[in-house]
C-alpha positions as YAML, in Angstrom:
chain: A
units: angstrom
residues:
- id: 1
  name: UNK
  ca: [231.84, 285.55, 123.06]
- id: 2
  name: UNK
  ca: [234.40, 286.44, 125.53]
- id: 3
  name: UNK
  ca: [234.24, 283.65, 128.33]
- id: 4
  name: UNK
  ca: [234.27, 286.31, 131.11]
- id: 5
  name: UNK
  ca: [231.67, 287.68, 129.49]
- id: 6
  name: UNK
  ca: [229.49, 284.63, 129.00]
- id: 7
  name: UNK
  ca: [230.16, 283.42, 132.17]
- id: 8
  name: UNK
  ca: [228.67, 286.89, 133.40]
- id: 9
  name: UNK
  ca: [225.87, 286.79, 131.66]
- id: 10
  name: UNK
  ca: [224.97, 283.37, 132.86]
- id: 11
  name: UNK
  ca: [225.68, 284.21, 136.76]
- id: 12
  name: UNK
  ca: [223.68, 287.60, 136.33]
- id: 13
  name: UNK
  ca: [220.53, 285.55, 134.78]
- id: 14
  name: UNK
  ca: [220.34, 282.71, 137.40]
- id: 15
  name: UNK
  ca: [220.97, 285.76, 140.12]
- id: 16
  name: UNK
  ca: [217.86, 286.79, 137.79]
- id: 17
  name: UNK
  ca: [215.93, 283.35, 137.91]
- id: 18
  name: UNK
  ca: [216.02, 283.35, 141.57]
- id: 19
  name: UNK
  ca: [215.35, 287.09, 142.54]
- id: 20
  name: UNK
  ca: [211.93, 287.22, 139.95]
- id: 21
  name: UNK
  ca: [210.75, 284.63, 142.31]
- id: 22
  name: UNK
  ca: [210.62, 286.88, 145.12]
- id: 23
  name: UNK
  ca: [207.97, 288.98, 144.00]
- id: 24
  name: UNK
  ca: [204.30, 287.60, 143.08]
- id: 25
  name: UNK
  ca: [204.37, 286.74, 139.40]
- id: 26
  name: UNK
  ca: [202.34, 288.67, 136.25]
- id: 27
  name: UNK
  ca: [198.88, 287.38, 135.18]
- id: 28
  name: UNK
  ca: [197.54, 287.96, 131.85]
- id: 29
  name: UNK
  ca: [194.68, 290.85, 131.87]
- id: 30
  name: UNK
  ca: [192.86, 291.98, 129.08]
- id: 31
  name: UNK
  ca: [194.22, 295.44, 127.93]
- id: 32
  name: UNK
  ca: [191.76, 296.79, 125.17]
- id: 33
  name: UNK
  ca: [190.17, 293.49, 125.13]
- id: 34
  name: UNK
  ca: [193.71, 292.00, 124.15]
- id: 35
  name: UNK
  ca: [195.36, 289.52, 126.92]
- id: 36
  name: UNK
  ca: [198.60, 290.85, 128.23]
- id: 37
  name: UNK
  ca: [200.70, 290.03, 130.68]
- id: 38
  name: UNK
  ca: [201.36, 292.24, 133.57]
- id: 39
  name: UNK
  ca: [202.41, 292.66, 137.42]
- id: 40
  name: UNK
  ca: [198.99, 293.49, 139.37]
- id: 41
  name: UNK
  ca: [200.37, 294.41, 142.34]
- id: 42
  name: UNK
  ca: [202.46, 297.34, 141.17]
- id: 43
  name: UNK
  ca: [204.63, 296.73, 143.70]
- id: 44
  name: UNK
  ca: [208.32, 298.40, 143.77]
- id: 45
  name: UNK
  ca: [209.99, 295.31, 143.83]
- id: 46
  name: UNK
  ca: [208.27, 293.95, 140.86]
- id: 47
  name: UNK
  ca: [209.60, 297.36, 139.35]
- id: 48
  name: UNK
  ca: [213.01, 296.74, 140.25]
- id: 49
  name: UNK
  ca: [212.48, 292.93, 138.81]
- id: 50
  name: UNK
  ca: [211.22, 294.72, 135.79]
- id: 51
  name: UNK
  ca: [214.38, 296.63, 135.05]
- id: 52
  name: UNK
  ca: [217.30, 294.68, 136.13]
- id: 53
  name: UNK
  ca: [215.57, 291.53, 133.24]
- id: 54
  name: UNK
  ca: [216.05, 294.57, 131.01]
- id: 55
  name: UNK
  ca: [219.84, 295.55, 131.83]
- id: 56
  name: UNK
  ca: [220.98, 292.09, 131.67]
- id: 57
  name: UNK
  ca: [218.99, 291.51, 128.23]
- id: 58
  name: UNK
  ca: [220.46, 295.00, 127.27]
- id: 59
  name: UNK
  ca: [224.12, 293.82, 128.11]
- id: 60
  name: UNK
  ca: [224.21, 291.59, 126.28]
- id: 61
  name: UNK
  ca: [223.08, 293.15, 123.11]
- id: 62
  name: UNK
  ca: [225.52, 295.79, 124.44]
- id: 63
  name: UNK
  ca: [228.45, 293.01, 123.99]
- id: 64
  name: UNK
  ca: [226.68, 290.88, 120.73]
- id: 65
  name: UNK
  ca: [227.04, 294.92, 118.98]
- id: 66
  name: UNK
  ca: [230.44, 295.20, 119.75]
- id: 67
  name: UNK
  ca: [231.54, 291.67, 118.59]
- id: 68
  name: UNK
  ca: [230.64, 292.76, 115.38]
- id: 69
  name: UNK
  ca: [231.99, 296.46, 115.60]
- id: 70
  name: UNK
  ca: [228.76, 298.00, 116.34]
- id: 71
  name: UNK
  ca: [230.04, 301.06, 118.24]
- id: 72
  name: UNK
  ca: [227.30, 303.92, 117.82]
- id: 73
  name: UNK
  ca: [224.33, 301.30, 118.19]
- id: 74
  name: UNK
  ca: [226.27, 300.03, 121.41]
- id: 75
  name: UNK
  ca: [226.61, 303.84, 122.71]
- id: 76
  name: UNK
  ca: [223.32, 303.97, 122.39]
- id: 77
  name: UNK
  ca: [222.24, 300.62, 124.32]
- id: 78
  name: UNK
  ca: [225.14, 301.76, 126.91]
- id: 79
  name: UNK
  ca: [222.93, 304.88, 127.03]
- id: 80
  name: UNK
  ca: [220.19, 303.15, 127.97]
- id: 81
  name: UNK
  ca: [222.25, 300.76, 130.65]
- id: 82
  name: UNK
  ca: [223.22, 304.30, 132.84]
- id: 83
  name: UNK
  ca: [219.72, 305.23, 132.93]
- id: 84
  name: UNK
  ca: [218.49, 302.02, 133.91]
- id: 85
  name: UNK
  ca: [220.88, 301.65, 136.09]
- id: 86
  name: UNK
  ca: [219.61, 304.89, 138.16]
- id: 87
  name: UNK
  ca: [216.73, 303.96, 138.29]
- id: 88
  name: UNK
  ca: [217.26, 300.80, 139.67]
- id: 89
  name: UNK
  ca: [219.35, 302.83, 142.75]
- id: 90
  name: UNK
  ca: [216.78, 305.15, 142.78]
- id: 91
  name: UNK
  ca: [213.95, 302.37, 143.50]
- id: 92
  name: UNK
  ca: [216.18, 300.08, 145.64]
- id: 93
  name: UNK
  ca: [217.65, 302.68, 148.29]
- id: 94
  name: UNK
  ca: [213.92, 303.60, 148.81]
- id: 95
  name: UNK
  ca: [213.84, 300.43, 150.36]
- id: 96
  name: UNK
  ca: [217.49, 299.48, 151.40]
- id: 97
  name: UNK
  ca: [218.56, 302.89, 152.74]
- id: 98
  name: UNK
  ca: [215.06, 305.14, 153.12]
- id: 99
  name: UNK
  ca: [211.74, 305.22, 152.32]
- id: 100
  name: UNK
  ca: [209.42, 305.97, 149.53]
- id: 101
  name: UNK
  ca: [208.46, 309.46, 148.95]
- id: 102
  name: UNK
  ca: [206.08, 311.44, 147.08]
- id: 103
  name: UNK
  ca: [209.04, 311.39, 144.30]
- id: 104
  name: UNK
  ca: [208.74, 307.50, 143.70]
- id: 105
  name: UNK
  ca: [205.12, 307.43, 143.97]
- id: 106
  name: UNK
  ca: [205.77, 310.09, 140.83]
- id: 107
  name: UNK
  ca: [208.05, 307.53, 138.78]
- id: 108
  name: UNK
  ca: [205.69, 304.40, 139.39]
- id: 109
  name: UNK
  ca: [202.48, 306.07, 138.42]
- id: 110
  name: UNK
  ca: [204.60, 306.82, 134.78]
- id: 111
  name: UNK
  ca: [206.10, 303.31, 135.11]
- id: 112
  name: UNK
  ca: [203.34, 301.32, 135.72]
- id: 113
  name: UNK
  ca: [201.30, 303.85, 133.32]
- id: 114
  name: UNK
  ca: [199.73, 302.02, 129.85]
- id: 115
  name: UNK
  ca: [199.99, 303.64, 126.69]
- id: 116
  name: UNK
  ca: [196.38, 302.99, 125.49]
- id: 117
  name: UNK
  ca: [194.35, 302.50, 127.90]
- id: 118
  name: UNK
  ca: [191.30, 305.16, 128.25]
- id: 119
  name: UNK
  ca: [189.83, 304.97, 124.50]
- id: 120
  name: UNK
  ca: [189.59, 302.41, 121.90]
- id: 121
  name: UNK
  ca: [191.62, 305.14, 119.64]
- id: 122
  name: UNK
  ca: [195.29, 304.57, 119.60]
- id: 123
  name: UNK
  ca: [195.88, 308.58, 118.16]
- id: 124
  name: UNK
  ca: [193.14, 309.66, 120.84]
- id: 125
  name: UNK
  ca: [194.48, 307.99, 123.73]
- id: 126
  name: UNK
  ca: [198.00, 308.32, 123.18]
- id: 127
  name: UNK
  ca: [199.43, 308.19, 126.96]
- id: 128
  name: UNK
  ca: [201.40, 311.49, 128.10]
- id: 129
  name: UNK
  ca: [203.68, 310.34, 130.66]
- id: 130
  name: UNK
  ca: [204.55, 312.34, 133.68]
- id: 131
  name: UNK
  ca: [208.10, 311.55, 133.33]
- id: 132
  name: UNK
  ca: [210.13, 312.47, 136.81]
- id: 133
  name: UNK
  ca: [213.47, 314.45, 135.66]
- id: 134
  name: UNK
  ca: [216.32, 312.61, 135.36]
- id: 135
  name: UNK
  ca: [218.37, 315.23, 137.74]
- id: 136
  name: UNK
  ca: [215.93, 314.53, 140.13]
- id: 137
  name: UNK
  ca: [216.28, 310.97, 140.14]
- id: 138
  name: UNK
  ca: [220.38, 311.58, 140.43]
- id: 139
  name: UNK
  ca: [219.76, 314.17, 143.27]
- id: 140
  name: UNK
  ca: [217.86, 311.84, 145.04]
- id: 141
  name: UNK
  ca: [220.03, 309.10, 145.26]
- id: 142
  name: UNK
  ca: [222.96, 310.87, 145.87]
- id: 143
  name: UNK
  ca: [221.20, 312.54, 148.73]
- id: 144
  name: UNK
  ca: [220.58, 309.55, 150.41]
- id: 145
  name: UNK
  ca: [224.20, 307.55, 149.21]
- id: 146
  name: UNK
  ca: [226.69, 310.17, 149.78]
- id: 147
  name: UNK
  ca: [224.94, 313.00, 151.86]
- id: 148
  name: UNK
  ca: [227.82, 315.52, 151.44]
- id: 149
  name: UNK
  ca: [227.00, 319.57, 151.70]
- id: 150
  name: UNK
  ca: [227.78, 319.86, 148.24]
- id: 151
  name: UNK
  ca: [226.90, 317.23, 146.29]
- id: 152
  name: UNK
  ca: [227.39, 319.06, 142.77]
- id: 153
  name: UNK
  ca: [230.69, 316.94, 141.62]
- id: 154
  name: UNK
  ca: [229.07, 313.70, 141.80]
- id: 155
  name: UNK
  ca: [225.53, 315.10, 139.45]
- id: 156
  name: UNK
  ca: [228.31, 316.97, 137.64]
- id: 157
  name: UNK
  ca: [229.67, 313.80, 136.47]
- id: 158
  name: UNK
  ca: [226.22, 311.33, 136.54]
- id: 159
  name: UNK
  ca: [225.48, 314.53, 133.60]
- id: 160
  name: UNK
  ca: [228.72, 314.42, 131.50]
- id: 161
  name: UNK
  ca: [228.55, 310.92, 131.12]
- id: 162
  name: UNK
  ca: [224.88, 310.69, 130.38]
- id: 163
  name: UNK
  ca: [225.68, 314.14, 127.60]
- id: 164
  name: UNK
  ca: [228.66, 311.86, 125.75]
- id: 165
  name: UNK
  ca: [226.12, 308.90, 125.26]
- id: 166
  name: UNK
  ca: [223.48, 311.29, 124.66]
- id: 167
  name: UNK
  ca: [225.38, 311.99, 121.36]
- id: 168
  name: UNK
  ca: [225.09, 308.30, 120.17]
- id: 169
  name: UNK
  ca: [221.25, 308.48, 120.93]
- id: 170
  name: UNK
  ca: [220.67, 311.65, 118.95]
- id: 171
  name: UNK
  ca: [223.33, 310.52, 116.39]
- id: 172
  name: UNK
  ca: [224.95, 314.04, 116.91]
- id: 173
  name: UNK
  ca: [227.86, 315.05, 114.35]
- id: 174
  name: UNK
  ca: [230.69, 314.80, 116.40]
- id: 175
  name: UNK
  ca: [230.03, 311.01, 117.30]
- id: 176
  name: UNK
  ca: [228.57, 310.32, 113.49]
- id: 177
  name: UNK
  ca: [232.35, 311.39, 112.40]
- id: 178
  name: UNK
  ca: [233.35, 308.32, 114.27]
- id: 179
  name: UNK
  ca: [232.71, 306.02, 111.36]
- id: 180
  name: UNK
  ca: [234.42, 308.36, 108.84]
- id: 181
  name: UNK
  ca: [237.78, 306.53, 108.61]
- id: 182
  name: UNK
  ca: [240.42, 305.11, 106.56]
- id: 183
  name: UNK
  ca: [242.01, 306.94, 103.00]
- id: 184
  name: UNK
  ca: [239.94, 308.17, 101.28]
- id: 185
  name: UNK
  ca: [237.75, 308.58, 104.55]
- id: 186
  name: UNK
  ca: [234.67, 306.89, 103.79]
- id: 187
  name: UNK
  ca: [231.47, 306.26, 106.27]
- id: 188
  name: UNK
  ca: [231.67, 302.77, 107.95]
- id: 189
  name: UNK
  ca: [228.56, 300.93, 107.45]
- id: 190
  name: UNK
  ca: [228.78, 297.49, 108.55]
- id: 191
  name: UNK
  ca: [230.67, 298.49, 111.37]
- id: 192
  name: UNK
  ca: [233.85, 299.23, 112.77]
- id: 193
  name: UNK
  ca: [235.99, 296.11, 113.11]
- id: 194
  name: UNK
  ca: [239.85, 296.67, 112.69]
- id: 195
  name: UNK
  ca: [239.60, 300.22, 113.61]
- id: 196
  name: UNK
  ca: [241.28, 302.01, 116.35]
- id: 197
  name: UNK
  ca: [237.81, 303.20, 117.75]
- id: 198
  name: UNK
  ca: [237.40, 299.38, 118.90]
- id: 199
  name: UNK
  ca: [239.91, 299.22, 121.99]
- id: 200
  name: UNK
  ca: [238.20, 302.29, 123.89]
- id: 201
  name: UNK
  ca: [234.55, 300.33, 123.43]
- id: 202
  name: UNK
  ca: [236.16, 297.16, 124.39]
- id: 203
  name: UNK
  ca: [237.84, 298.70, 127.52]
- id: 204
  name: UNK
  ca: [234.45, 300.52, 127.90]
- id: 205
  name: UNK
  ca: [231.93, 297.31, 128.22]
- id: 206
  name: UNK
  ca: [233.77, 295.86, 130.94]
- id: 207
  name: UNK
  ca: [232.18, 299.18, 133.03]
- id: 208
  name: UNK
  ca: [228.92, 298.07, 132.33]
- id: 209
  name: UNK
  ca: [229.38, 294.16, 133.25]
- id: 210
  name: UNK
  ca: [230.74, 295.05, 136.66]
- id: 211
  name: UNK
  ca: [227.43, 297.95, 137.17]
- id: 212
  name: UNK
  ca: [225.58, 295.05, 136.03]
- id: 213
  name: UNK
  ca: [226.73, 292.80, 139.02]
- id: 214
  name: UNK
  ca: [226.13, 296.08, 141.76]
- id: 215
  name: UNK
  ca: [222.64, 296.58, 140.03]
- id: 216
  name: UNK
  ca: [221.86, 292.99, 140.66]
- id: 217
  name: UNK
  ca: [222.95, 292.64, 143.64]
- id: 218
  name: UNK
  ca: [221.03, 296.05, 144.94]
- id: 219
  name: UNK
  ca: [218.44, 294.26, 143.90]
- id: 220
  name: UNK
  ca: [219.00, 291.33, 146.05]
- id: 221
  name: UNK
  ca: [219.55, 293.50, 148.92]
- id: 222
  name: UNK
  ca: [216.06, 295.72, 148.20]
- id: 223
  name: UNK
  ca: [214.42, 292.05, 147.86]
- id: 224
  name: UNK
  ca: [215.83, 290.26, 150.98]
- id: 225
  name: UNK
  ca: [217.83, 287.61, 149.17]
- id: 226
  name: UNK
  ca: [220.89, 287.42, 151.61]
- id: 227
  name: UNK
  ca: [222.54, 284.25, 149.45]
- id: 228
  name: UNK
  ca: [222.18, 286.34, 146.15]
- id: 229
  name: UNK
  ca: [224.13, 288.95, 147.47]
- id: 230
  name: UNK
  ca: [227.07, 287.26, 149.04]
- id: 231
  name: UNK
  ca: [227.24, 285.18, 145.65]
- id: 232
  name: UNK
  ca: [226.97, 287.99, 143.23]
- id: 233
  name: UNK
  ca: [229.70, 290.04, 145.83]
- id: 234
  name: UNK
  ca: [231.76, 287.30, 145.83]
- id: 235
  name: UNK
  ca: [231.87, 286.47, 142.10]
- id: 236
  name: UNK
  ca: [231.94, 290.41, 141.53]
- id: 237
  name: UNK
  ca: [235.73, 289.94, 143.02]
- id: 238
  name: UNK
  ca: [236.46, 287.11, 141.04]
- id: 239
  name: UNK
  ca: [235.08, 289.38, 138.14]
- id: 240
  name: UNK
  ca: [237.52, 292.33, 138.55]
- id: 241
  name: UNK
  ca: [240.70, 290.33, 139.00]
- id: 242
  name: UNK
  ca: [239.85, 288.58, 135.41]
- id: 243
  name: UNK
  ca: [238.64, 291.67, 134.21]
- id: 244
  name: UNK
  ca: [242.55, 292.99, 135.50]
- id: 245
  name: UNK
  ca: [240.94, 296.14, 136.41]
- id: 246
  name: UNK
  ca: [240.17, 298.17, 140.06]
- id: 247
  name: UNK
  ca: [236.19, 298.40, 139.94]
- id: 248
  name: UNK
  ca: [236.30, 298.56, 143.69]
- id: 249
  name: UNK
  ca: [235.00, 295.37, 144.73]
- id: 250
  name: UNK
  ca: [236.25, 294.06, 148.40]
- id: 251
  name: UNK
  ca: [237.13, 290.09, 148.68]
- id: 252
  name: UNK
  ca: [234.53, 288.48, 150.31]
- id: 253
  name: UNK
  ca: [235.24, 288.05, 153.77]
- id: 254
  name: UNK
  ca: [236.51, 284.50, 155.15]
...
C-alpha cells in the first residue's frame, strides 16, 4: 500500500478510536431472541459514529480494489463513500451549524429501523424503510452550508457525480465497456492492471482520502473533540502537500 495512504488510514482510525468513545457504547440485546449488539440510546452522535467506522472501513477496500485493478467494484464502493459522506454532513451540521428537524427525525427512525423485528417470519416482516430522498438530504445541507438564493449549481453537481457512480452500481453499459480493452478487445476479468483506465482511478482515490479527513473531522466538531479536530486539520495539510494536489485545506495556524 501506498505509504500516504497507510499512514491515512491509520490517523483516520485512531481519530476513530478516540471519537467512538465519546458516545455511550452498544450493549448486546436480544433481537428475535438472538443477542446483537446495538446503540440503545439512538442518539445522533452514535449515528454519526456509526457511519464515519463505515467510510474509513469502506476506504480502504476502496484503495485494497484498486491495488489490484478493481475499477468498477471500486466505483461502486466510491459510490457508497459520497453517500455516506452526506449523510454524515447532513447529521453533523444538525448539531454544528443548526438544529434537528422533523427531516432528521425522518432519517433516524429508517436508520435506527431493524429489518425483522415485528414477526418471527423473515418474508412476513420484511422491514419497508421510509427512506428520506437523497435530494433532500443535499438540499438540506446546502441550505444551511452555503445559503445562496439559488442554490441549484451546487445539487446540480452533488447529482452528476452521484449519476456517473450510479453507473458502476447498476453496472450500466457505458461503464461495463470499460473492461473491453486490448486487440482483439476482450472483457477484463481479473481486473484492470496495466491499462490506461488505471491513472484516472488512481488520481480519483486521493478525493476520497482527503473527504475522509473533513468527514472525520465534522465529526469531531459535531462530538466536541477540540484536539481531534486541530490534529486531523493539521495532518489534512500535511496530507494535500504529499498528495501534490489543492484540496483546499488551510495550514494550521501558528
Amino acid at each position: 500500500m501506498d505509504p500516504l495512504a497507510q499512514n491515512t488510514l491509520a490517523v483516520l482510525e485512531n481519530a476513530f478510536r478516540r471519537l467512538e468513545q465519546q458516545v455511550p457504547p452498544p450493549k448486546i440485546v436480544r433481537i428475535d431472541g438472538r443477542p446483537a449488539m446495538r446503540y440503545t440510546e439512538r442518539s445522533i452522535e452514535q449515528a454519526l459514529v456509526q457511519k464515519l467506522a463505515r467510510y474509513i472501513s469502506s476506504l480502504e477496500a476502496s484503495y485494497l480494489l484498486l491495488e489490484r485493478g478493481f475499477l468498477q467494484e471500486q466505483g461502486v464502493l466510491q459510490r457508497t463513500l459520497d453517500e455516506i459522506g452526506e449523510d454524515i454532513m447532513f447529521l453533523a451540521v444538525a448539531i454544528t451549524n443548526d438544529a434537528p428537524i422533523d427531516l432528521h427525525q425522518r432519517y433516524l427512525a429508517s436508520f435506527w429501523a431493524e429489518e425483522f423485528e415485528d414477526s418471527a417470519d423473515p418474508v412476513a416482516s420484511l422491514n419497508d424503510r421510509d427512506m428520506v430522498p437523497r435530494k433532500k438530504i443535499r438540499a438540506y445541507v446546502t441550505r444551511v452550508l452555503e445559503p445562496t438564493p439559488d442554490p441549484s449549481r451546487h445539487l446540480a453537481v452533488s447529482k452528476t457525480i452521484s449519476k456517473v457512480y450510479s453507473g458502476f452500481v447498476h453496472a450500466a453499459s457505458p461503464h461495463l465497456m470499460e473492461m473491453c480493452c486490448g486487440n482483439p478487445p476482450r472483457f477484463r476479468l481479473r481486473g484492470m492492471l496495466g491499462t490506461p483506465r488505471m491513472e484516472e482511478h488512481e488520481f480519483d482515490i486521493w478525493n476520497y482520502f482527503y473527504r475522509g479527513l473533513v468527514n472525520a473531522t465534522v465529526v469531531g466538531k459535531a462530538l466536541g473533540d477540540a484536539s481531534v479536530v486541530k490534529a486531523l486539520m493539521e495532518y489534512s495539510f500535511k496530507f494535500q502537500q504529499q498528495a501534490g494536489r489543492d484540496f483546499g485545506a488551510k495550514p494550521p495556524e501558528t
